[in-house]
C-alpha positions as CSV (number, residue, x, y, z in Angstrom):
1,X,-39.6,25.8,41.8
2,X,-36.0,26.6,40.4
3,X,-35.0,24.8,37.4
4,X,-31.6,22.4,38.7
5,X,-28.9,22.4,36.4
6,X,-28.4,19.7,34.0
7,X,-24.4,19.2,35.2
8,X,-25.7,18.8,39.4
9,X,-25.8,15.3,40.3
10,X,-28.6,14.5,42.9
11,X,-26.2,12.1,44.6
12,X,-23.0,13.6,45.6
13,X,-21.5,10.1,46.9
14,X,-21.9,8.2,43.4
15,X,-20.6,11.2,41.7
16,X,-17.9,11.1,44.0
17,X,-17.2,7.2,43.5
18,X,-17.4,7.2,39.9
19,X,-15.0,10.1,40.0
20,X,-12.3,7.7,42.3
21,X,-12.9,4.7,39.8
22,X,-12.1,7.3,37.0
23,X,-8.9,7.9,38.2
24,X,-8.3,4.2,39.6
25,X,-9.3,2.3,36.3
26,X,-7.4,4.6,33.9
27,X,-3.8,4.6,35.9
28,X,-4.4,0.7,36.3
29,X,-4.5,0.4,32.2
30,X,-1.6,2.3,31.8
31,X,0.6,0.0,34.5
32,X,-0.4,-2.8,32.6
33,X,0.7,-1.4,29.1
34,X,3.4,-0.2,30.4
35,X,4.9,-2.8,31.5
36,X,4.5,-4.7,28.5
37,X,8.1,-3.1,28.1
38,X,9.0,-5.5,30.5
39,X,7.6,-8.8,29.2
40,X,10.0,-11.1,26.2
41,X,9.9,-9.9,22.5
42,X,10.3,-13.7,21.5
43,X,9.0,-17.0,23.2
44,X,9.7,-20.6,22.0
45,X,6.1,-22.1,22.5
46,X,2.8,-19.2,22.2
47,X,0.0,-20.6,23.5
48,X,-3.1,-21.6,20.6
49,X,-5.2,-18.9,22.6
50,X,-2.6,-16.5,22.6
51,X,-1.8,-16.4,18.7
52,X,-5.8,-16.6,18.0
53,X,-6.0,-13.3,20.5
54,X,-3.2,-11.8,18.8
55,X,-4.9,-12.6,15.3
56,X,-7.4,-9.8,16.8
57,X,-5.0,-7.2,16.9
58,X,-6.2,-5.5,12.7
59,X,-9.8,-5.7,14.3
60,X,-9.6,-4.1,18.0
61,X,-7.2,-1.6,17.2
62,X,-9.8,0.8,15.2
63,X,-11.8,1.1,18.4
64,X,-8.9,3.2,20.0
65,X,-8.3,5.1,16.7
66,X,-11.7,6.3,15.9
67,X,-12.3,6.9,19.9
68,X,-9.8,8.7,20.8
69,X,-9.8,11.1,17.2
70,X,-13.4,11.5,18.1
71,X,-12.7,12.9,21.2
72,X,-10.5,15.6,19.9
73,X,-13.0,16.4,17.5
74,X,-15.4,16.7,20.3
75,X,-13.1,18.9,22.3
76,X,-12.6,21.5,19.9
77,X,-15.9,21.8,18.7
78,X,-17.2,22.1,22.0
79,X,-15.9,25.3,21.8
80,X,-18.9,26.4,20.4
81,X,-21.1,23.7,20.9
82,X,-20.7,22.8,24.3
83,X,-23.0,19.8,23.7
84,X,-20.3,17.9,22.4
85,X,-18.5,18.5,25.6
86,X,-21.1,17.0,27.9
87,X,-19.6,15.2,30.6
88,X,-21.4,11.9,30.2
89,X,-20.2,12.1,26.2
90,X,-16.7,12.7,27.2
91,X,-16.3,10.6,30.0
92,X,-18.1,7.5,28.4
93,X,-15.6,8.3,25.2
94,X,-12.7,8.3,27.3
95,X,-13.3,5.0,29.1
96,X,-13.8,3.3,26.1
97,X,-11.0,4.4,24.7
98,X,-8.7,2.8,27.5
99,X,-10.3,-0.2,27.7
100,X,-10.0,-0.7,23.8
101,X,-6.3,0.6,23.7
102,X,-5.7,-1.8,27.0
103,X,-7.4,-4.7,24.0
104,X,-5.3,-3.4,21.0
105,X,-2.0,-3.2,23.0
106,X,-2.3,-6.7,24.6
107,X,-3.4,-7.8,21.6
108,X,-0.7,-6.2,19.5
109,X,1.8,-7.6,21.7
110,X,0.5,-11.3,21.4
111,X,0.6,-10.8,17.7
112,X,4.1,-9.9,18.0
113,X,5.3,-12.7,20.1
114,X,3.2,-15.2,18.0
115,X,4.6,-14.5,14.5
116,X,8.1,-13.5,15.2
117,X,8.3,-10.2,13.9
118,X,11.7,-8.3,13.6
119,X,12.7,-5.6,12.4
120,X,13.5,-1.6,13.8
121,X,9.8,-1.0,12.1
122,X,7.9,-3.5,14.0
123,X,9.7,-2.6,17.6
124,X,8.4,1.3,16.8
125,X,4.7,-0.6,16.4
126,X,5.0,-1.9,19.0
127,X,6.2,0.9,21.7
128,X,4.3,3.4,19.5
129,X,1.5,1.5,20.4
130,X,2.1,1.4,24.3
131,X,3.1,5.2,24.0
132,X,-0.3,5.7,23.0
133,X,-2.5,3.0,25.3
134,X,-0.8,4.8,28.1
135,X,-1.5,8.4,26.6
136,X,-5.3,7.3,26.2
137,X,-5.2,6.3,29.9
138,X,-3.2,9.6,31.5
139,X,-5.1,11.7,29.6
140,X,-8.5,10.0,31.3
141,X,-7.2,9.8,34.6
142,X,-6.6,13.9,34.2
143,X,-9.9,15.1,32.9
144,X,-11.8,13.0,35.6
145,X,-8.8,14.5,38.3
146,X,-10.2,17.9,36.9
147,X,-14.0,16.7,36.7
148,X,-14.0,16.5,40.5
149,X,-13.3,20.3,40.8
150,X,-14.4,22.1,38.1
151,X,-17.3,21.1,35.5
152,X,-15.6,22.3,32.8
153,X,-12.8,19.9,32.5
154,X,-12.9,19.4,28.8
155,X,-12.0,22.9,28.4
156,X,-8.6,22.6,30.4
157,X,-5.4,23.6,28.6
158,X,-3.7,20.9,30.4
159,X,-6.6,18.5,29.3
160,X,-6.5,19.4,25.6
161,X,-2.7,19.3,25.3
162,X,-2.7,15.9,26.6
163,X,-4.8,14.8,24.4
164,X,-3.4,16.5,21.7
165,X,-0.6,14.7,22.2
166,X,-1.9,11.2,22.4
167,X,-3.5,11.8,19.2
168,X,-0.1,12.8,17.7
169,X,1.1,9.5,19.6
170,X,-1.6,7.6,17.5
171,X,-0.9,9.3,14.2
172,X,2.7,7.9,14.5
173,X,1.4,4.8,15.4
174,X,-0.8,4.4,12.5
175,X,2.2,5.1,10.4
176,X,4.4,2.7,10.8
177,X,1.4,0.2,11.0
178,X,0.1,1.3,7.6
179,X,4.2,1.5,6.6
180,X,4.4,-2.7,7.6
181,X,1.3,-3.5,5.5
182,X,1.7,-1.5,2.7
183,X,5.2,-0.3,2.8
184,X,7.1,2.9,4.2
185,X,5.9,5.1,1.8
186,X,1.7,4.3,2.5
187,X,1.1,7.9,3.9
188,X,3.6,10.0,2.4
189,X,3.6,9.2,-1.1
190,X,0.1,10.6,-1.7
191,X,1.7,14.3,0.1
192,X,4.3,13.5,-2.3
193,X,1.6,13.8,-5.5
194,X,0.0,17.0,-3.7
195,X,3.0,19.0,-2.7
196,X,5.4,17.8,-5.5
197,X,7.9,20.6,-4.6
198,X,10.2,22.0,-7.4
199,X,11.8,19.3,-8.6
200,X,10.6,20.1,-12.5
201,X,11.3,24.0,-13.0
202,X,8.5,24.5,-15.4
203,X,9.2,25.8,-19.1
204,X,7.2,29.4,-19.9
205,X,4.8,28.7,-22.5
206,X,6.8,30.4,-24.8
207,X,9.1,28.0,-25.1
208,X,6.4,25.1,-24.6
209,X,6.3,22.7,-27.8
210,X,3.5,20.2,-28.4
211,X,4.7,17.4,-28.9
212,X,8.1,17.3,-26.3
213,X,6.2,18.6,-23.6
214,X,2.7,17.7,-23.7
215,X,2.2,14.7,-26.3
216,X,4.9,12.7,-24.6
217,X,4.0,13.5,-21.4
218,X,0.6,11.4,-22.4
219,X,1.9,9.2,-24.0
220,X,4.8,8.4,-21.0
221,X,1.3,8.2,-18.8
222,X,-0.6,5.8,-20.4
223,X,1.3,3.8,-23.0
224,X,5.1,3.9,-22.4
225,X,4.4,1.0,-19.7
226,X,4.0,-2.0,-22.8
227,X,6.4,0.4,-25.5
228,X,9.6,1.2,-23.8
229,X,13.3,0.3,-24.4
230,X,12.7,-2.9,-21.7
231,X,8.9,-4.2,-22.8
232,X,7.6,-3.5,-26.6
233,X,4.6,-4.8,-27.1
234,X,3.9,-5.6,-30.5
235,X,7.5,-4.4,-31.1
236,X,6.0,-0.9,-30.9
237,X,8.1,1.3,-29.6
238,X,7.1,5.2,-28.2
239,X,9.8,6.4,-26.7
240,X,10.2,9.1,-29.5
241,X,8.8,10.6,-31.8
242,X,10.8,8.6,-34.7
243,X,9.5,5.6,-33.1
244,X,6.1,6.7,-33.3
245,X,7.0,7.1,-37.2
246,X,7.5,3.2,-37.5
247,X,5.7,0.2,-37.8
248,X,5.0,-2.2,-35.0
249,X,4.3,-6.0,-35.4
250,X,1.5,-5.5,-37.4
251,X,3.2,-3.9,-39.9
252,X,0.9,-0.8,-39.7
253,X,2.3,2.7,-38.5
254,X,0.9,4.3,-35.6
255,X,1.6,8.2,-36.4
256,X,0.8,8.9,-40.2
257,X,1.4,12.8,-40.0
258,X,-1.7,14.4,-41.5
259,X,-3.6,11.6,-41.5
260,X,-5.3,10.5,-38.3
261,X,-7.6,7.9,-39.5
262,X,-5.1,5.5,-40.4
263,X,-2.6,6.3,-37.9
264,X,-2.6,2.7,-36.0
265,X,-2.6,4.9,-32.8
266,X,-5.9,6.2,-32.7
267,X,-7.2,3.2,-34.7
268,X,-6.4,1.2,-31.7
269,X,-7.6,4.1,-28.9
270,X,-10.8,3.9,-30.6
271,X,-12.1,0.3,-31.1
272,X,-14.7,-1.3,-28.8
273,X,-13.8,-2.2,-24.8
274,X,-14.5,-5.5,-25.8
275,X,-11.9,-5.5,-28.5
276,X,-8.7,-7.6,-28.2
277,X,-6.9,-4.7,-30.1
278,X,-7.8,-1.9,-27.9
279,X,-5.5,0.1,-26.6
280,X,-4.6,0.3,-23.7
281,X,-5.8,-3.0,-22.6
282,X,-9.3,-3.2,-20.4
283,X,-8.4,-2.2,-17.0
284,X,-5.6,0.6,-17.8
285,X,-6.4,3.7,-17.5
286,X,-7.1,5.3,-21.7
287,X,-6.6,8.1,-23.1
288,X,-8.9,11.0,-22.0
289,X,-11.6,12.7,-24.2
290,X,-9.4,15.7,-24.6
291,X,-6.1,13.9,-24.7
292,X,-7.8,11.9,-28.0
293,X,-8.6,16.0,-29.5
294,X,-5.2,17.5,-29.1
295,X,-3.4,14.5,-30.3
296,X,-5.8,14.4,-33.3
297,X,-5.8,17.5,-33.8
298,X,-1.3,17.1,-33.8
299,X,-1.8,14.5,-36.4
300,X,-4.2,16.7,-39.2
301,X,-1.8,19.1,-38.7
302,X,1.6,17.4,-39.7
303,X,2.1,15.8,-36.0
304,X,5.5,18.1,-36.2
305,X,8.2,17.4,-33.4
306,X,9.3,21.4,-33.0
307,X,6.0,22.8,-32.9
308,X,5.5,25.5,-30.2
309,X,2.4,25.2,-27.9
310,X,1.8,29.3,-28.7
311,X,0.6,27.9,-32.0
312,X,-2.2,26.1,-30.9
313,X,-3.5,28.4,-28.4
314,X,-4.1,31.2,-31.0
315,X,-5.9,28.6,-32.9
316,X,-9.7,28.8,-31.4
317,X,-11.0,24.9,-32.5
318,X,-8.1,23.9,-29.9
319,X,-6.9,26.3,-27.9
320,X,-9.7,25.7,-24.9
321,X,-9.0,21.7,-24.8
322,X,-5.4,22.5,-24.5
323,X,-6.0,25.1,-21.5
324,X,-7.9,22.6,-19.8
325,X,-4.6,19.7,-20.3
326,X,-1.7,21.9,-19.4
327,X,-2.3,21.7,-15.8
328,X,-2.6,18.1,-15.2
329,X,0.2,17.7,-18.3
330,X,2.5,20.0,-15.9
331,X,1.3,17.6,-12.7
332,X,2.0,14.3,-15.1
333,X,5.3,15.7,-15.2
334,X,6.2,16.0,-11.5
335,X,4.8,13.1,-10.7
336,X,6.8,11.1,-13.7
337,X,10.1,12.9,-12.4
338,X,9.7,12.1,-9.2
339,X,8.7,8.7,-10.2
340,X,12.2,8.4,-11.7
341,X,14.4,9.9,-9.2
342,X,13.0,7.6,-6.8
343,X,13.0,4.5,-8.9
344,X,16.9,5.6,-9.5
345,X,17.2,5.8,-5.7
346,X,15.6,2.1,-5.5
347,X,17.9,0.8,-8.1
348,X,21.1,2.0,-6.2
349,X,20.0,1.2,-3.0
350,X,18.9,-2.5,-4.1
351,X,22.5,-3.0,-5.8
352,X,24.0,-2.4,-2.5
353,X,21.8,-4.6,-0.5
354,X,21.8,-7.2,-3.5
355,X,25.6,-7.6,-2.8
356,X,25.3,-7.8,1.1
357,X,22.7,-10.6,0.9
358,X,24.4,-12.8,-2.1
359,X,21.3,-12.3,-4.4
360,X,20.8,-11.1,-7.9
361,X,18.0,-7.7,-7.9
362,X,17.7,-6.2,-11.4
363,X,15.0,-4.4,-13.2
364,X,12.1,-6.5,-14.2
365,X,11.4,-6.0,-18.0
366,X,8.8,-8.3,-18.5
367,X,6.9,-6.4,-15.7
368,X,4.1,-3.3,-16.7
369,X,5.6,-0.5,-15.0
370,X,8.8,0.5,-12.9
371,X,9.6,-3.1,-10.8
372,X,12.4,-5.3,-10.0
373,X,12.8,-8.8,-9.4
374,X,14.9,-11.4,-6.8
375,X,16.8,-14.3,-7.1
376,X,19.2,-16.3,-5.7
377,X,22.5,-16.7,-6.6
378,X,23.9,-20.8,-7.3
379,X,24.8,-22.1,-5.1
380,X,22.5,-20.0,-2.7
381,X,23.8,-18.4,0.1
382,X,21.9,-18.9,3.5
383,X,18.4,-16.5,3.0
384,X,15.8,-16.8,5.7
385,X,13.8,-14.0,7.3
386,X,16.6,-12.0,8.5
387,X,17.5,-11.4,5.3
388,X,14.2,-11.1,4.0
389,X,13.4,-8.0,6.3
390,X,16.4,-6.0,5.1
391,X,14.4,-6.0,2.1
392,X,11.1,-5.4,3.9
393,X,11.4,-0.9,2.6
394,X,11.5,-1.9,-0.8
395,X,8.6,-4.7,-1.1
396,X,6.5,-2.7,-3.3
397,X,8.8,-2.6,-6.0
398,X,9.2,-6.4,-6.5
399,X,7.4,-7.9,-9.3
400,X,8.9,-11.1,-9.5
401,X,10.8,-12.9,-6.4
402,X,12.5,-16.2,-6.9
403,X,13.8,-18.0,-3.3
404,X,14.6,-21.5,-4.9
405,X,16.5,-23.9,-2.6
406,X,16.2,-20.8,0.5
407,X,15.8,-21.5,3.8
408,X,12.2,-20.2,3.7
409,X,9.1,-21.6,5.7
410,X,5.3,-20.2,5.4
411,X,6.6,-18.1,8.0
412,X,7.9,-15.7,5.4
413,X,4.7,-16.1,3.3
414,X,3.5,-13.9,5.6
415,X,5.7,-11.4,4.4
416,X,6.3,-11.8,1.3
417,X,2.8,-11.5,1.2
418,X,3.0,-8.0,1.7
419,X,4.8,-7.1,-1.6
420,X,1.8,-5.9,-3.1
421,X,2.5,-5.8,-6.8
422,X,4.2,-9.5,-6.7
423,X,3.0,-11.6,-9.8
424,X,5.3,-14.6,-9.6
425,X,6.7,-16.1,-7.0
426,X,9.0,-19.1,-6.9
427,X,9.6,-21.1,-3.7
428,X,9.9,-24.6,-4.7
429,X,12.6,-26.8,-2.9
430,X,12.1,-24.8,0.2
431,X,10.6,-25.7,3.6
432,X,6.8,-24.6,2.6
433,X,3.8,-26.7,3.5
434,X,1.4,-24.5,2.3
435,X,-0.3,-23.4,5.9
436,X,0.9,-19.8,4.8
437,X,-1.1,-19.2,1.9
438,X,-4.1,-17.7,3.4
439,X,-1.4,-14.4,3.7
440,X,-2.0,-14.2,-0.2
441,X,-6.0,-14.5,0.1
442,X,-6.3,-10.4,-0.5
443,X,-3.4,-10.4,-2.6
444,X,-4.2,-8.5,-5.8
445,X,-1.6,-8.9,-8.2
446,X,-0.1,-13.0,-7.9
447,X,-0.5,-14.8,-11.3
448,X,2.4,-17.3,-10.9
449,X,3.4,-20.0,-8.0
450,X,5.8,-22.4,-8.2
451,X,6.0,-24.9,-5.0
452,X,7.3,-27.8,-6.5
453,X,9.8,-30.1,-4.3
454,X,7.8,-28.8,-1.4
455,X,6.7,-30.5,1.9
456,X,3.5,-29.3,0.8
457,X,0.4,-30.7,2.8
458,X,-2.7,-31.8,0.6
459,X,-5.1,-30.1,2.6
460,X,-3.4,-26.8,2.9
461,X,-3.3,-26.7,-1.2
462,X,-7.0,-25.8,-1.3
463,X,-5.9,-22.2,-0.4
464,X,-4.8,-21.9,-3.8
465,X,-8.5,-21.7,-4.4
466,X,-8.8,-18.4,-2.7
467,X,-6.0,-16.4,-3.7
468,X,-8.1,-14.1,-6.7
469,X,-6.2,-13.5,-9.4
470,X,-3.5,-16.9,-9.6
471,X,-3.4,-18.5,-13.0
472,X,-0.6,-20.8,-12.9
473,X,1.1,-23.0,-10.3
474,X,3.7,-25.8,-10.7
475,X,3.2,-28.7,-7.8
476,X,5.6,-31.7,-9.4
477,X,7.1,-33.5,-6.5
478,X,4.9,-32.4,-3.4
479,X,2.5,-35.2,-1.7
480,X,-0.5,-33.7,-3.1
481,X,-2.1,-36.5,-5.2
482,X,-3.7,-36.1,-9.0
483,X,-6.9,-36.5,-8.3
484,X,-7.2,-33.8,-5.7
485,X,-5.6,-31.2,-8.6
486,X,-8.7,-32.4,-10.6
487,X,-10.5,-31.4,-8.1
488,X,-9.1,-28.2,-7.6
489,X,-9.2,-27.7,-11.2
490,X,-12.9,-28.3,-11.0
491,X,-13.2,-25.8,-8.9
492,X,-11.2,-22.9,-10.3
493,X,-10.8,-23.8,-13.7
494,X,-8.7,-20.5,-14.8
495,X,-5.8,-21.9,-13.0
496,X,-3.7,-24.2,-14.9
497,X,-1.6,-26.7,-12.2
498,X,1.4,-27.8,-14.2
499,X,2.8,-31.5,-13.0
500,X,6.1,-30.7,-13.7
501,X,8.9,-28.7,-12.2
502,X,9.0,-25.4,-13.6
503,X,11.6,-22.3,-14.0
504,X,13.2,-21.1,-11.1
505,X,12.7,-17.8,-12.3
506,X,10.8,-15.8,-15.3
């Protein structure tokens, strides 16, 4: 009795039919994604059931993604392993991944129509996101064409290119949605840490001194945030190494040459977590075990400005902690280069734009960290989401946005939203109800709201509640009554609701 082989079918005819409704299914998907080219980009009235299906779109869109990824995998691993190229694997892969791109697409579309996105960004989504549904779907139809003649369809050049190229297809895709959540730069800025380029020619050690190029190079990483020209906390300034000579607030010095215990700078570096005096702060990242060594060892030693890094690696008590820092001092560097030249390219870039939209952009120096703030020129010009989205490329910078008296609705919550290192935000005087503020739910950074002179509906303020880290809002004139901020207050007692006004702006 002869063994039958494990890729026979014992029923030619079902073989046959599945094959036909492999081909049929597949090219019907694509028609219908495809011609969501041909459907409006805007509608007056969206059906309830088409914005909650749209609402879908985050959630169905990974089914796709991880399918049709896998399936590559599959492809080229079967190479070796021809298990992972089993027709039932790759066919059942394949089908899911059309009907799930067919769900994302439709879905993605909905979303689009619903929330009247805008915007050269979103229309790339969105026909990205066709592009690739119909990929998915063509590049099914082929492999079960080819499964009908040869059982080694997985294998076929045509086969792998196509899907080669819906997976580059997806990769763009995936872009430009990562770049509308979490701005332009949320793939290629972490490339830009790896492969930093050349942009910092590197000194030769010879010419290396301690404290130019490695002390302040710390000290630019982990405390210049709170002690630059803009913010000096505890009117400490670090900037230089005569600064670093002088006494802050306190009235106690932070670098005593030669004397390390009562240089304020390590006093503070090395009191208790728990601490109010600690520096940095709980939650920023400290100095590192070896960083604490070498900029001890800097201080015993006369914590000179000129002295050459040769020096201390022919000294043996420091010269393997300072080995082990000059690599990631030299990558510090890059990055805090780069850092500038593209915060310098923000800053012109937002000039310009601040004059086209009649608004004031400038640096925000009450903000930790490179960030600049919004707001509107009095009398305000008109400022609504059109004018919102020219900003949309440089939302992570913004610290601080201030739309008093704008032409705003919780519409553009959901955009604003996105600036993901926002703290305040002022909106008062607008159109807002407060049926936006779920957006701000995972919102990480928001400490300030002011919605006073709002429309704002009482039971839409009890999303206040969920949005983590808020810790002050201003609600004089809306309709929300007192007792309901008691209860509110109840509830999250860390936020202090302020019946009165407020500033436009901080």
């Amino acid at each position: 009795m002869t063994r039958s082989n494990f890729n026979d079918s014992p029923n030619t005819g079902k073989t046959k039919s599945s094959g036909i409704w492999g081909i049929i299914l597949p090219l019907l998907l694509a028609s219908l994604i495809l011609g969501l080219t041909f459907l409006p980009t805007s509608l007056r009235d969206v059906s309830s059931v088409l914005v909650l299906a749209g609402r879908f779109h985050p959630l169905i869109l990974h089914f796709p993604i991880v399918i049709i990824m896998l399936t590559a995998v599959f492809v080229v691993i079967g190479r070796y392993q021809p298990v992972f190229i089993h027709p039932l694997l790759v066919q059942g892969l394949l089908i899911m991944g059309c009907l799930t791109a067919f769900g994302a697409a439709f879905a993605g579309y909905f979303l689009f129509i619903s929330e009247n996105y805008t915007g050269d960004t979103v229309y790339n989504h969105l026909y990205g996101g066709i592009l690739t549904g119909v990929g998915i779907c063509l590049t099914t139809t082929y492999y079960f064409y080819q499964k009908q003649n040869t059982p080694h369809a997985a294998k076929n050049p045509v086969f792998v290119g196509l899907l080669l190229l819906t997976n580059g297809a997806l990769a763009y895709t995936s872009h430009i949605g990562g770049s509308l959540t979490h701005g332009q730069d949320f793939l290629t800025e972490p490339l830009s840490r790896l492969f930093p380029g050349s942009e910092v020619p590197l000194k030769p050690r010879e010419e290396l001194l301690v404290y130019e190029d490695v002390i302040h190079t710390i000290l630019d990483s982990k405390c210049l945030n709170c002690h630059n020209d803009n913010k000096t906390k505890g009117d400490l300034l670090m900037t230089t190494h005569d600064q670093l000579l002088k006494a802050g607030k306190s009235g106690k010095i932070a670098l005593i040459p030669g004397n390390p215990l009562e240089s304020e700078l390590l006093v503070r570096v090395h009191l208790p977590v728990s601490d109010d005096e600690r520096m940095p702060p709980e939650g920023k990242p400290g100095l590192s075990e070896e960083e604490i060594q070498l900029i001890t060892y800097w201080i015993e030693n006369g914590a000179e400005k000129e002295l050459p890094i040769m020096q201390l690696l022919n000294d043996p008590t420091i010269a393997p902690t300072l080995q082990a820092l000059l690599p990631k001092v030299q990558q510090a560097q890059q990055r805090l280069s780069l850092e500038k030249e593209a915060f310098e390219e923000v800053a012109a870039d937002l000039e310009k734009l601040a004059l086209k939209l009649s608004v004031q952009i400038e640096q925000d120096t009450e903000a930790e960290g490179s960030f600049f703030r919004l707001r509107m020129n009095f009398p305000p010009k008109r400022f609504s989401n059109a004018e919102l989205l020219e900003l949309e490329p440089y939302f992570p910078y913004f610290s601080s946005v201030s739309l008093a008296s704008a032409d705003v609705s919780d519409d553009e919550l959901f955009f604003i939203a996105k600036m993901a290192n926002l703290q305040k935000l002022f909106v008062q005087k607008t159109r807002i109800d407060g049926s936006g503020l779920p957006y701000f739910h995972t919102h990480q950074k928001l400490e300030t709201l002011n919605i006073s002179f709002t429309p704002l509906v009482p039971g839409n303020i009890f999303h206040l509640l969920d949005i983590p880290q808020l810790k002050e809002v201003y609600i004089f004139g809306t309709p929300v009554k007192l007792d309901i901020i008691e209860a509110l207050q109840t509830y999250r007692p860390d936020i202090t609701f302020h019946i009165e006004e407020g500033p436009l702006f901080q």
